[in-house]
C-alpha positions in Angstrom: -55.1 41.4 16.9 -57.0 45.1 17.7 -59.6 43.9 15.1 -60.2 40.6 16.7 -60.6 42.3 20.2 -63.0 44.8 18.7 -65.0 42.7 17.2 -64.4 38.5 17.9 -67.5 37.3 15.7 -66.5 38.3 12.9 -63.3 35.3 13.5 -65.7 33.4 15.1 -67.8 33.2 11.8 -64.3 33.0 10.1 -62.9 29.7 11.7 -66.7 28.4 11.5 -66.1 28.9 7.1 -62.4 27.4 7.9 -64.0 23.9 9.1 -66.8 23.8 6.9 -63.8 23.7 3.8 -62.3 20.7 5.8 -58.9 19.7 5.2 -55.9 19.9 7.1 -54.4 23.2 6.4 -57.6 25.0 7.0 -58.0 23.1 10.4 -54.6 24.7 11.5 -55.7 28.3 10.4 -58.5 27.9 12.0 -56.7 26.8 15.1 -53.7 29.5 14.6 -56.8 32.2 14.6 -58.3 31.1 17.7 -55.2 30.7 19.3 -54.3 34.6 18.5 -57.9 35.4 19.5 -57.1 34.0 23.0 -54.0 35.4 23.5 -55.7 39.1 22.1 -58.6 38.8 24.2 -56.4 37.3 27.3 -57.2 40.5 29.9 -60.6 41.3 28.3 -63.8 40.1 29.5 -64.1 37.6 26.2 -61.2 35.9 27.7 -62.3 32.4 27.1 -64.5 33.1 24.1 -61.7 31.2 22.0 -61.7 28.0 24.5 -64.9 27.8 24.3 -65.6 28.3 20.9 -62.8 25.6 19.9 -65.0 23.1 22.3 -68.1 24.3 20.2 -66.0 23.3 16.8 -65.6 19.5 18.2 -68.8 18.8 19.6 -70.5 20.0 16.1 -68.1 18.1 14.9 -66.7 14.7 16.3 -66.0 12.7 14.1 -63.1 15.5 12.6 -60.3 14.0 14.8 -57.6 16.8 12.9 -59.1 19.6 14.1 -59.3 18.6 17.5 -55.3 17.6 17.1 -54.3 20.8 15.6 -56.8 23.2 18.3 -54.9 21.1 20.9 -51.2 21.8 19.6 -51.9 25.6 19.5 -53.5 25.5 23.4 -57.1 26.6 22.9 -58.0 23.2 23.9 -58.0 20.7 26.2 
């Protein structure tokens, strides 16, 4: 969690490679990765870099109705 406060693109670009694969399990990593970034980044300035990021991932893509389930069961989305 230190490396994701020190430098969140890096898992930004991470969950990104995560959706482009498709697939279930790698829509729940993706998910479990924001969901650690929000709670590392929580009393940091970034602190909604992970919400918003997750509502990035489901407006590129719609139509991927898993990954918005699984960023919703893990709370980095709406």
């Amino acid at each position: 969690m230190i490396e994701m406060v020190s430098d969140p693109q890096k898992w930004l670009e991470a969950t990104e490679v995560l959706v482009e694969k498709r697939g279930t399990e790698n829509y729940e990593q993706d998910a479990g990765i924001l969901a650690d970034m929000q709670e590392a980044l929580a009393k940091t300035k970034n602190s909604q870099i992970a919400r918003e990021h997750a509502a990035h991932l489901t407006r590129k893509h719609p139509t991927l109705t898993r990954l918005k389930g699984s960023l919703k069961k893990y709370g980095v989305l709406d």
